[in-house]
C-alpha positions in Angstrom: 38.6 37.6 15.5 41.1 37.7 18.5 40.6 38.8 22.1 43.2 40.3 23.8 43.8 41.5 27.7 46.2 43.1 29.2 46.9 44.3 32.5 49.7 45.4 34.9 50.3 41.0 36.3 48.8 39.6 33.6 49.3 40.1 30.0 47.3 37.2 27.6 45.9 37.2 24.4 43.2 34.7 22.8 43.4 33.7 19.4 40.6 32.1 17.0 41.8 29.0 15.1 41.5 31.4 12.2 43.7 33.4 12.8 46.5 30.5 12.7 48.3 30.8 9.5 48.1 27.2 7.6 50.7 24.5 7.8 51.7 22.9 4.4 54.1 20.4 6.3 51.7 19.6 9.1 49.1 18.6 6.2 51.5 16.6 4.6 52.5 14.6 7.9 48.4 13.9 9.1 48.7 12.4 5.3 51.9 10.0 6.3 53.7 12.1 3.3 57.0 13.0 5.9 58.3 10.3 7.9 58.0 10.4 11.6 60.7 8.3 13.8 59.4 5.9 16.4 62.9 4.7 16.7 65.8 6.1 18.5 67.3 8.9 16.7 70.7 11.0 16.3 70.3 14.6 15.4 72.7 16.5 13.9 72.6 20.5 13.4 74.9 22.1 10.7 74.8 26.3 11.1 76.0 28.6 8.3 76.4 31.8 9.3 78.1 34.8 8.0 79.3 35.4 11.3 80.5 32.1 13.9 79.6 31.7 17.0 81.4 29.8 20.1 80.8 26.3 20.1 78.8 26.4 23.3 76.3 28.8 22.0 75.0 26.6 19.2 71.4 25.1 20.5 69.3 23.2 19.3 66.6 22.9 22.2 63.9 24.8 20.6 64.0 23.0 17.3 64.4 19.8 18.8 61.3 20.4 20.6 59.6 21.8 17.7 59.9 18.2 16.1 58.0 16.5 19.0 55.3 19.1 18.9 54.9 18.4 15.0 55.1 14.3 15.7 58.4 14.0 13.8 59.9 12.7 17.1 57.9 10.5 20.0 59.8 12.0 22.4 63.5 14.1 22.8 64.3 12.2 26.1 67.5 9.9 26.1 65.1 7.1 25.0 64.5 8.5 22.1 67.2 11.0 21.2 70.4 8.9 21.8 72.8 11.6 20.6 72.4 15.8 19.8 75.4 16.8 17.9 76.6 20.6 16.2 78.7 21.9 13.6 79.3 25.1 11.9 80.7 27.1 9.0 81.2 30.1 7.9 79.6 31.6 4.7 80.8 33.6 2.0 79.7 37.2 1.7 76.3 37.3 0.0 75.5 33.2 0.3 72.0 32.9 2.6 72.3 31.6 6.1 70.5 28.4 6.9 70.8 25.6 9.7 70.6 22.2 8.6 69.3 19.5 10.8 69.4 16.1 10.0 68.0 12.7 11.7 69.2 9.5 11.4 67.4 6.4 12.8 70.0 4.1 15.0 
């Protein structure tokens, strides 16, 4: 059951843990099945997209952070994340859109 407020300053909702949806991957990493980095890493993100994009509008900020929250990564500061680097292609008409991101131990 979830409890939600809302006024004119203050908007918040509450959420029981059962309303989370499950996490297959975050299952398998409590289980040591994925391999977390407690080395310094390079990432790399590849984008194909139907539809390019300028070079400095490729981010990766949110993901990036989304593998410290899971415990892939220790950390993202330059301690830990020694290099961030992007590249991107174009699809053909029809092929799905995916971003690819890749992490190499140093």
């Amino acid at each position: 059951m979830s409890d939600s407020t809302e006024t004119e300053s203050n908007r918040s909702a509450t959420f029981s843990i059962a309303d989370m949806e499950s996490c297959p991957w975050h299952e398998a990493l409590v289980k040591k099945r994925v391999k977390t980095f407690a080395t310094p890493v390079s990432i790399h993100v590849h984008s194909k997209r139907a539809r390019l994009t300028d070079a400095d509008s490729v981010s990766a900020k949110a993901a990036i952070d989304g593998l410290v929250h899971a415990g892939l990564l220790q950390d993202d500061s330059p301690e830990f994340v020694k290099s961030v680097s992007y590249s991107q292609e174009k699809t053909e008409k029809g092929d799905p859109e995916e971003t690819i991101i890749t992490i190499q131990e140093i």
